[in-house]
SEDO-978416 format. One record per residue (C-alpha): z, x, y. Coordinates in pm, whole numbers. Each point is the difference from the previous one (the first is absolute). Layout:
N
<w->Z&u->X&v->Y>
...
! end
This chain:
448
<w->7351&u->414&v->-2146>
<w->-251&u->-95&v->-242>
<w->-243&u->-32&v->299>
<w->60&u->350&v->65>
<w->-50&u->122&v->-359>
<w->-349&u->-164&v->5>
<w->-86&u->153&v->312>
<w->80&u->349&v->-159>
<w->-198&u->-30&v->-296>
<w->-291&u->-113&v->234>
<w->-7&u->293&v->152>
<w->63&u->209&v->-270>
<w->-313&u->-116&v->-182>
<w->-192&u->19&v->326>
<w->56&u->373&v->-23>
<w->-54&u->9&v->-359>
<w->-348&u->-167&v->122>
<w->-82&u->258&v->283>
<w->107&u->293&v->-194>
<w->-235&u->-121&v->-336>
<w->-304&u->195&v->-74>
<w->-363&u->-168&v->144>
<w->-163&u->-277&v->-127>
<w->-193&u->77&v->-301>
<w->-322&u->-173&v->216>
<w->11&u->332&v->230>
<w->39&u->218&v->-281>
<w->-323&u->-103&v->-125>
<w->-186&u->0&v->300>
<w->58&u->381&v->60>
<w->-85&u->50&v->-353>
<w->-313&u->-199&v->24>
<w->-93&u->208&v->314>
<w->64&u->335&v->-196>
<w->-223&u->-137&v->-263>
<w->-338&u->-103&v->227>
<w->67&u->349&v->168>
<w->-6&u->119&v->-315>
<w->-342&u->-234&v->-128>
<w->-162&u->147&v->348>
<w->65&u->364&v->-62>
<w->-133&u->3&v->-325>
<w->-307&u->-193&v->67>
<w->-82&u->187&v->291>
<w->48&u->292&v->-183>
<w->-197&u->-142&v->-332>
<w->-277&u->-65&v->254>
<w->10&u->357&v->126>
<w->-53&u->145&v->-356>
<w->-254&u->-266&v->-52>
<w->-188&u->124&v->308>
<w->18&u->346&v->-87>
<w->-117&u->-21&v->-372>
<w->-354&u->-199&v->156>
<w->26&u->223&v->278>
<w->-10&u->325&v->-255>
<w->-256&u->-168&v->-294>
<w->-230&u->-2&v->324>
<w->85&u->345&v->162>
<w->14&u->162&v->-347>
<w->-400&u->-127&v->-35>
<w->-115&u->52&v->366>
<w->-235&u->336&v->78>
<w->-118&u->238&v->338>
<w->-203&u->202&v->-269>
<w->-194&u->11&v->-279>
<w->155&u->272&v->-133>
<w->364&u->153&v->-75>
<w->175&u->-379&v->7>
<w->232&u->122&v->-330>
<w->354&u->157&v->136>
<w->278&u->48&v->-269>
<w->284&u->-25&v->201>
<w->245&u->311&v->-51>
<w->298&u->-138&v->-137>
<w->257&u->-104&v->227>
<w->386&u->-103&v->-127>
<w->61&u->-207&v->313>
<w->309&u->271&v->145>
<w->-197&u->332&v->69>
<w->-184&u->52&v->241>
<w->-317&u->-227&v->39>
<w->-371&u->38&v->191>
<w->-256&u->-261&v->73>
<w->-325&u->116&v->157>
<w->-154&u->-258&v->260>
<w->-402&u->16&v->28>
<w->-177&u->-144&v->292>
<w->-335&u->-29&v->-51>
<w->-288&u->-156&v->246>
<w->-193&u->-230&v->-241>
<w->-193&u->-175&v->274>
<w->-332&u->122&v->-140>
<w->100&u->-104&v->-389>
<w->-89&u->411&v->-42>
<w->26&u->32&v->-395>
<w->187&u->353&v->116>
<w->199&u->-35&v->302>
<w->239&u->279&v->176>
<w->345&u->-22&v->16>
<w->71&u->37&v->348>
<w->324&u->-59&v->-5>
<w->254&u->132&v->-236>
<w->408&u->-44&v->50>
<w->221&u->102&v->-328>
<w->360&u->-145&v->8>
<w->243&u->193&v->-191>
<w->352&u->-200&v->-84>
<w->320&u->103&v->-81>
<w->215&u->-261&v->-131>
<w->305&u->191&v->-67>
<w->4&u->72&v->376>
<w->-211&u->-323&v->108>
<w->-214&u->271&v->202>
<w->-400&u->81&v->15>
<w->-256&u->209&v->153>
<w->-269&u->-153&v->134>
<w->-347&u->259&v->45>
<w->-313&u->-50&v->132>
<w->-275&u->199&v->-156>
<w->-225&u->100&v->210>
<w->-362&u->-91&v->-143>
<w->-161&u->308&v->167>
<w->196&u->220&v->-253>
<w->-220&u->227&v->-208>
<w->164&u->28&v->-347>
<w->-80&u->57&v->-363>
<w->-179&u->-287&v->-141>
<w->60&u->-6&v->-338>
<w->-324&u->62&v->-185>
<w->-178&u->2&v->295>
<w->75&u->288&v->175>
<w->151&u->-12&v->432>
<w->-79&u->-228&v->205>
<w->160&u->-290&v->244>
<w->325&u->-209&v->-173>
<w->-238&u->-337&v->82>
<w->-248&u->112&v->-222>
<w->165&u->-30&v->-300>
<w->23&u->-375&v->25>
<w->-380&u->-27&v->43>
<w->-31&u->247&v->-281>
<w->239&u->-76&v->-270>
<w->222&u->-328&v->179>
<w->334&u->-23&v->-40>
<w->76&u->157&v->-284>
<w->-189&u->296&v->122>
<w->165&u->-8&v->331>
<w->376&u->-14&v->-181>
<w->-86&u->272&v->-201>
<w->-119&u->249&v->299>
<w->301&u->-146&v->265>
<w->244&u->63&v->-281>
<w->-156&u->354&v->-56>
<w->9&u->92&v->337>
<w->350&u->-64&v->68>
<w->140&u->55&v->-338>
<w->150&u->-365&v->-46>
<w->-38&u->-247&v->-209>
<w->-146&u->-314&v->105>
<w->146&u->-314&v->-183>
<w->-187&u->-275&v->179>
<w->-326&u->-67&v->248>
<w->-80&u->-313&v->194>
<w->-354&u->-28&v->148>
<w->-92&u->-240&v->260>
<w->-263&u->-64&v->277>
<w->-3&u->-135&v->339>
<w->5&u->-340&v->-119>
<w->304&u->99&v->-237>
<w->168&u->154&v->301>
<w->-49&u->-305&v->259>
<w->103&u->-209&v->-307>
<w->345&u->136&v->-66>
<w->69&u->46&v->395>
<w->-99&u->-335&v->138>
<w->218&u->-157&v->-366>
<w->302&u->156&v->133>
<w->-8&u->-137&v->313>
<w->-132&u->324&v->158>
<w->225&u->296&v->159>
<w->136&u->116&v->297>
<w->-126&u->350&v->188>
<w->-57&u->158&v->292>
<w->-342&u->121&v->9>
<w->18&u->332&v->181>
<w->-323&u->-19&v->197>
<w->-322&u->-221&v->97>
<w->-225&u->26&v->-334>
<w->-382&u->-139&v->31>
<w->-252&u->90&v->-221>
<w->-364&u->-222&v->-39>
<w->-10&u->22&v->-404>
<w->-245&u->-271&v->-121>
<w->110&u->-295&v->199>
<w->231&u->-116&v->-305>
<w->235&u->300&v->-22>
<w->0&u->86&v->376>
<w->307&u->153&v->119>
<w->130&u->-133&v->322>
<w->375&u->9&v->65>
<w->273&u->72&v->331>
<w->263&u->234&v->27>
<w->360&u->-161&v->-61>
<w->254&u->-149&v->-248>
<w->-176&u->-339&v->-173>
<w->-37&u->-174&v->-280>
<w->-303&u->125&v->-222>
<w->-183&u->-241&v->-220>
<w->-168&u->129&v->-291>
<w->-340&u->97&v->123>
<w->185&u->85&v->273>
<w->198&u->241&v->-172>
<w->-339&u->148&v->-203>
<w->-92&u->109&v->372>
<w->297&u->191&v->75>
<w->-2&u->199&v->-318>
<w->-418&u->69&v->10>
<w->20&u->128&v->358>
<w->-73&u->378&v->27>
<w->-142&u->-1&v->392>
<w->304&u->222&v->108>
<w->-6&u->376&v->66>
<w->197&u->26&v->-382>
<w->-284&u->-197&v->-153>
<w->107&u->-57&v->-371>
<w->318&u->158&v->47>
<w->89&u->-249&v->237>
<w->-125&u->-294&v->-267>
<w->204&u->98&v->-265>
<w->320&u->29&v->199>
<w->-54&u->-327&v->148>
<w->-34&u->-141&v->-436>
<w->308&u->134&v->-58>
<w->145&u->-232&v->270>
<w->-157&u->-278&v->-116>
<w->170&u->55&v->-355>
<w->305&u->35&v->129>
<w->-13&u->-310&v->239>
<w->-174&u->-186&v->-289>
<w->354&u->95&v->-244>
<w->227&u->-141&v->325>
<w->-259&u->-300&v->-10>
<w->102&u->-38&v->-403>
<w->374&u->-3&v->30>
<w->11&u->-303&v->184>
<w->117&u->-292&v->-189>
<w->-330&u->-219&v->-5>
<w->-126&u->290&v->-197>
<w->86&u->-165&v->-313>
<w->-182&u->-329&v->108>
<w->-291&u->173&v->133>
<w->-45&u->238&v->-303>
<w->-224&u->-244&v->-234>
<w->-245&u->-32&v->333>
<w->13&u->373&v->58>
<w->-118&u->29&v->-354>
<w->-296&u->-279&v->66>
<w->-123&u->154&v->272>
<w->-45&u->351&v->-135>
<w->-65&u->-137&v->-346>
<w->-402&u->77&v->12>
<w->63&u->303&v->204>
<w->233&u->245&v->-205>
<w->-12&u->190&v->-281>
<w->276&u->163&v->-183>
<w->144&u->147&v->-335>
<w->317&u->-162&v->50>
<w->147&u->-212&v->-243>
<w->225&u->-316&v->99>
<w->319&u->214&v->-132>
<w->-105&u->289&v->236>
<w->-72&u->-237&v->298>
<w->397&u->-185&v->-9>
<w->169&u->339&v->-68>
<w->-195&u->194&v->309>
<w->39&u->-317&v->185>
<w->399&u->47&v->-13>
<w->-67&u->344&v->81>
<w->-227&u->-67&v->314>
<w->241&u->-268&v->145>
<w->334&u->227&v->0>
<w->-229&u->285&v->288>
<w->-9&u->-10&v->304>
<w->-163&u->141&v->269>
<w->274&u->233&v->50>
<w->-25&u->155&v->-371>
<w->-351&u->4&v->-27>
<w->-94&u->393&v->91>
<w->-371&u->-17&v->139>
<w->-232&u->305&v->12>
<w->-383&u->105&v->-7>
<w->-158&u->171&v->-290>
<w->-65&u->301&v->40>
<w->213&u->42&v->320>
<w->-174&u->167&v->312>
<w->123&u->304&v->-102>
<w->-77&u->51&v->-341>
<w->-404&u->-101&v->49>
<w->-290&u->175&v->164>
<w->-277&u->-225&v->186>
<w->-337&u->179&v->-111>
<w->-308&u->-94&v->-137>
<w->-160&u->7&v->-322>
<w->-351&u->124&v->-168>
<w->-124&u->-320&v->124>
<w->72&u->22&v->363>
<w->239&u->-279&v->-49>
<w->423&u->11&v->142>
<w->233&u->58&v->-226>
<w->389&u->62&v->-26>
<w->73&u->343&v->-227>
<w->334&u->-71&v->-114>
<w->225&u->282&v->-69>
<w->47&u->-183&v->-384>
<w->309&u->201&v->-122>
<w->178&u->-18&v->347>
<w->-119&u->-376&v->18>
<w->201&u->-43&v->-423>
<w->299&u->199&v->114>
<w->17&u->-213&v->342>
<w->-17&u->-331&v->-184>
<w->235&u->108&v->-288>
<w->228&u->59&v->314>
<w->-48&u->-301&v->170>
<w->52&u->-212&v->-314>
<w->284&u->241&v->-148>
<w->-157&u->15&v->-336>
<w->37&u->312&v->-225>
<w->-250&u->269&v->5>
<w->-187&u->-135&v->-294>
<w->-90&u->-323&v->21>
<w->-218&u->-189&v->-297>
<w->-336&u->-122&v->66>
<w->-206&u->-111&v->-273>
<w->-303&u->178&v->37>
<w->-173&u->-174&v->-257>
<w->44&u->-353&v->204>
<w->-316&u->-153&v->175>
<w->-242&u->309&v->-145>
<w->-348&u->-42&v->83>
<w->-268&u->177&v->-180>
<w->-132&u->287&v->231>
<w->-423&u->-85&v->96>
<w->-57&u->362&v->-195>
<w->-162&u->104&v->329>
<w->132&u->321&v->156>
<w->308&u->-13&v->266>
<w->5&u->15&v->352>
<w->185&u->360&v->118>
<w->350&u->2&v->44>
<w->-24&u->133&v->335>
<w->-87&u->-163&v->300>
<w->-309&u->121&v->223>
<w->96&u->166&v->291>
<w->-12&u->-224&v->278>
<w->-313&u->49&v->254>
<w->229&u->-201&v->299>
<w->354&u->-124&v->24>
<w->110&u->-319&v->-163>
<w->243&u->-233&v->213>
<w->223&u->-187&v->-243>
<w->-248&u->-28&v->-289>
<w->-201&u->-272&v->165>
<w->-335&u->157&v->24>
<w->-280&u->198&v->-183>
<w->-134&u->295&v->101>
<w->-182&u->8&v->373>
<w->-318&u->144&v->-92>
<w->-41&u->-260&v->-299>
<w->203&u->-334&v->84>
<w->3&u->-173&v->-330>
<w->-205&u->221&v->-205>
<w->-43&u->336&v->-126>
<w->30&u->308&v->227>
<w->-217&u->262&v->-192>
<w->-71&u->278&v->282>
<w->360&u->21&v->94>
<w->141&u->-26&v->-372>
<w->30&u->366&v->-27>
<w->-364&u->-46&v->-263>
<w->211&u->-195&v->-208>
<w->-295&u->-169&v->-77>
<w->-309&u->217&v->128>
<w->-212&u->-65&v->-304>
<w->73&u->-378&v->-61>
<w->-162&u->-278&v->88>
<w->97&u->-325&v->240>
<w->-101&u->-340&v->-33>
<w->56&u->-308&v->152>
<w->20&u->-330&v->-196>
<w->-235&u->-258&v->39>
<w->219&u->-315&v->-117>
<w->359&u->-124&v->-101>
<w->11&u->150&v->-372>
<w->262&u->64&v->-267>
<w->89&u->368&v->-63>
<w->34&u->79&v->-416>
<w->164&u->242&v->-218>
<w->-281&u->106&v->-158>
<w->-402&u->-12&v->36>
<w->-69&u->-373&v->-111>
<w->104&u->-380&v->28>
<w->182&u->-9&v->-298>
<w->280&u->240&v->149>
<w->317&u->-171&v->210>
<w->-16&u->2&v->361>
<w->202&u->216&v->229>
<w->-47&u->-166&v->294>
<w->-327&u->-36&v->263>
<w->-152&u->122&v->287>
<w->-120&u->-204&v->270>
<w->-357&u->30&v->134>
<w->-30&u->359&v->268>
<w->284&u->143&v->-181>
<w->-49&u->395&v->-43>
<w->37&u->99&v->-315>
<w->-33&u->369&v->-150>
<w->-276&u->87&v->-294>
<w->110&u->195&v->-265>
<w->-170&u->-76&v->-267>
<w->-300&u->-263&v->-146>
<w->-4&u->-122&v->-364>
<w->-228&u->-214&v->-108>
<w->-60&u->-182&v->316>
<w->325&u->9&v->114>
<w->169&u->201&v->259>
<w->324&u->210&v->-43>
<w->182&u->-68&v->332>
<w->302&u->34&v->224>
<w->106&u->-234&v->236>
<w->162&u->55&v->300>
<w->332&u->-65&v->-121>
<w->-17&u->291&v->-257>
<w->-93&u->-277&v->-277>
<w->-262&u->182&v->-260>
<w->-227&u->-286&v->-175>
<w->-359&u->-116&v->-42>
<w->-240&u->-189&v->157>
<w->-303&u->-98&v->-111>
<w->-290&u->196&v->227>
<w->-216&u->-300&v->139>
<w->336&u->-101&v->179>
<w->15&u->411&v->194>
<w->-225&u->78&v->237>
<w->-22&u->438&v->72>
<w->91&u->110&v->325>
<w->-281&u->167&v->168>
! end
């Protein structure tokens, strides 16, 4: 009997054993776990910040010109809608005044975690502020990026928050730091360059490193020229934002930022970089809405006074189309004020476009009867009783008649370039692109 009573209560505190809550030891353990996970996180993600703020006291000091390098940002809450203008510029030459050849303005909208992605096409012929029309490129080499804000966000009638410059170096940088990206490039692309920036690659799906990748968006040796080019960018951008989403990302991030470190230049402060960096990682391809700027049919392919291919944009077709795509109000605020340059105080091109004396295809070319340089017979008399000249050697191109005035940007030696004027030893001239400056007359030699 009492051998059975024993056995009972046995039993009975086996099952109060089995049934009792887990050793404190494994308690501990999982708490210890939560707390390294916890340690990792918020190193990795002090290291981030760290990277970002050496990453920005660099980029913030970096410059592609010697001019226009102040931006006031226009001011941004972090929940309307948000746009960051991306520059590519090619700085092989270290030209004090380089073109920006490419152009791509994001436009974010994080209540819907949307954007609009546009190319602008560089052959546009717009109002440059202060300096009469001419190309979008030119305003980098004339009044750099603030300039170039300042006319993009006049043109389209949008503010623009943000920029971020960067060269081919910058570009290979960021690509090759993210492991590179996956495309299919459409067709066979060679082009013989300078034997350092060839472009040689085969048709298919593969994986592009970063000077890879610089060769698929340069390539304009299709029948769509630089039409073609900028569609094939905004692939790149959107295979670059898949790329970004992975989960390395935040390991990679700090090398990203290394790589492009001597290569970028920005506005942005370290606030605007982690709020647009939530932003950017909730797209994807899917809600990014890609387009040219202007679209095919709200341009005309011409050619202006000097012989040179142009895209006429339609400008108040081209502001309604954009308001449209981005479904913004009908009055939109730009600061006009932002990124002013002072205007040379020489007189402006005209407004209006020669008329064309052969048929551009896809604004690659100039003019047939003067490739490159100024078509005077067939200009209509534009410029009967003016005077050509050729320059003799690379020299800078001024605002006014003397060294002491800043440069605009330079010609290169058997450029044409279009007298208007002398003072005091100095020529009054217009370049090619439409650019009005001065030159000082040992460097022109007169046409016969």
């Amino acid at each position: 009997m009492d051998f059975e009573q024993d056995n009972g209560t046995e039993q009975h505190q086996e099952l109060r054993r089995s049934s009792a809550k887990p050793p404190k030891r494994k308690r501990k353990r999982f708490r210890n776990l939560l707390l390294l996970l916890a340690a990792f996180f918020i190193g990795l993600a002090a290291y981030n910040i760290v990277a970002v703020l050496k990453f920005l006291d660099k980029a913030n000091q970096n410059r592609f010109a010697n001019v226009g390098n102040t931006v006031t940002a226009s001011e941004w809450s972090g929940s309307e809608r948000v746009n960051v203008l991306f520059l590519g510029v090619d700085n092989r030459d270290k030209d004090e005044a380089p073109r920006s050849d490419t152009m791509l303005l994001l436009s974010i909208d994080p209540a819907t975690d949307r954007a609009d992605l546009m190319s602008i096409m560089r052959d546009t012929y717009v109002k440059i502020p202060g300096h009469g029309m001419g190309k979008i490129n030119t305003a980098f080499a004339i009044g750099g990026p603030s300039l170039t804000v300042r006319t993009i966000g006049e043109f389209l009638q949008v503010p623009v928050h943000y920029y971020v410059v960067t060269d081919f170096k910058g570009f290979e940088g960021v690509i090759d730091a993210i492991g590179g990206v996956q495309l299919n490039v459409e067709i066979p692309m060679k082009y013989t360059d300078d034997g350092v920036y060839d472009i040689d690659l085969k048709k298919g799906p593969q994986h592009l490193t970063g000077r890879e990748a610089l060769q698929y968006v340069r390539y304009r040796g299709d029948a769509r020229a630089d039409f073609a080019r900028t569609e094939r960018q905004r692939k790149l951008v959107k295979a670059v934002l898949e790329e970004l989403k992975t989960p390395l990302t935040l390991v990679r991030f700090p090398s990203m930022l290394k790589e492009a470190e001597p290569y970028v230049q920005t506005n942005m402060m370290a606030t605007d970089v982690m709020r647009l960096s939530t932003d950017v990682l909730a797209l994807n391809s899917g809600s990014i809405n890609s387009f040219q700027i202007p679209p095919d049919e709200l341009l005309t392919e011409t050619f202006n006074q000097m012989g040179e291919a142009i895209l006429q944009p339609d400008v108040k077709a081209v502001q309604k189309f954009v308001r449209e795509k981005m479904g913004t109000s009908s009055s939109v605020p730009v600061n006009s004020t932002q990124g002013t340059v002072p205007a040379s105080g020489t007189s402006k091109p005209s407004d209006n476009p020669a008329k064309p004396p052969a048929e551009s295809k896809n604004g690659a070319g100039t003019s047939a009867n003067s490739p490159g340089g100024f078509n005077v017979a067939a200009d209509s008399g534009h410029f009967a009783n003016e005077r050509i000249g050729k320059v003799t050697d690379g020299v800078n191109v001024r605002q006014g008649p003397g060294t002491t005035h800043p440069i605009l940007t330079s010609a290169a030696r058997g450029d044409e370039v279009l007298i208007l004027d002398e003072q005091g030893g100095w020529y009054h001239v217009k370049l090619q692109n439409g650019t009005e400056g001065y030159i000082f007359g040992e460097y022109v030699k007169m046409n016969p």
